[in-house]
N, C-alpha and C positions, 0 to 999 in steps of 0.2 A: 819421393822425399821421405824423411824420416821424420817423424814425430817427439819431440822434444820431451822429456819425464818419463816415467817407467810407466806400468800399464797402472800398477798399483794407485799413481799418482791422479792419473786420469780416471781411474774406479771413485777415487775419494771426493774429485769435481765434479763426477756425473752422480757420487750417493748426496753432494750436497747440494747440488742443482735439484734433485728428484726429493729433498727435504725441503727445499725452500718452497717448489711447485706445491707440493702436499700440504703446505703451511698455509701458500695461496687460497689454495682449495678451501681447506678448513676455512679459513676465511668468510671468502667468498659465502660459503654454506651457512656460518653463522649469520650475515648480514641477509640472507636469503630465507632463513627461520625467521629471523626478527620482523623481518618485510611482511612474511606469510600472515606469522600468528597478529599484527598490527591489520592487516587485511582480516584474517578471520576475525577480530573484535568489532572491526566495521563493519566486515555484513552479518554477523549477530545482531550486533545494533540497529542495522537496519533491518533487520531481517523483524527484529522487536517491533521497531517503530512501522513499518508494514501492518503486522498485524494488529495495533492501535489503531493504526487506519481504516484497514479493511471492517473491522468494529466499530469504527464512528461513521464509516460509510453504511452499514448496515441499518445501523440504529439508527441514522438519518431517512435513510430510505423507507424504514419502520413507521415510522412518523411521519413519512410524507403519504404512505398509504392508507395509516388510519384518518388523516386529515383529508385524503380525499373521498375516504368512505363518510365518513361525517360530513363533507360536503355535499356528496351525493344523498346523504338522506336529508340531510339540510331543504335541500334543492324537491327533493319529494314531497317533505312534507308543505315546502310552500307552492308547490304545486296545489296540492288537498286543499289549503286553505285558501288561495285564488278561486279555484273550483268552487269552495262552498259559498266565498264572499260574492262570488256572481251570481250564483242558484239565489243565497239572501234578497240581495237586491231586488232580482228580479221576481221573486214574490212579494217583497215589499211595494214595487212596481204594481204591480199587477192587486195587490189589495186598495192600494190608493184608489189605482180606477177603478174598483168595484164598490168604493166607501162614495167616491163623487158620482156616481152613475146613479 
């Protein structure tokens, strides 16, 4: 069968078809920038708020290790002084029954 319009006519359908897809595109691409760079903002931001984090995790952790080294000498020195408040006694003990003897 023969094909209706000159070739000419058919070149100007398929250049405005092949304008309209490329419009698409463009399109398409700009909505696909806007997506991206709206994405890159959010994991910048998080990417921020991460590292506040990871710095307040730190710092916490900081603080929990010097509160445990401060407990542990806490914990020492009332060992020492348990230790000595018994040695006391028990010479106070022990002078008593030397004062009643």
């Amino acid at each position: 069968g023969s094909r209706s319009g000159s070739p000419a006519a058919w070149g100007a359908v398929v250049q405005r078809l092949g304008n309209d897809r490329e419009q698409e595109l463009q399109e398409e691409i700009a909505v696909f920038r806007r997506q991206l760079a709206g994405e890159c903002r959010r994991a910048s931001h998080s990417e921020a708020r991460i590292a506040e984090l990871e710095c307040e995790r730190d710092s916490i952790w900081e603080q929990r290790v010097q509160e445990e080294e401060k407990r542990t000498r806490a914990e020492v020195r009332l060992a020492a002084c348990e230790k000595e408040w018994a040695a006391c006694r028990e010479r106070l003990a022990e002078e008593r029954l030397r004062s009643t003897q």
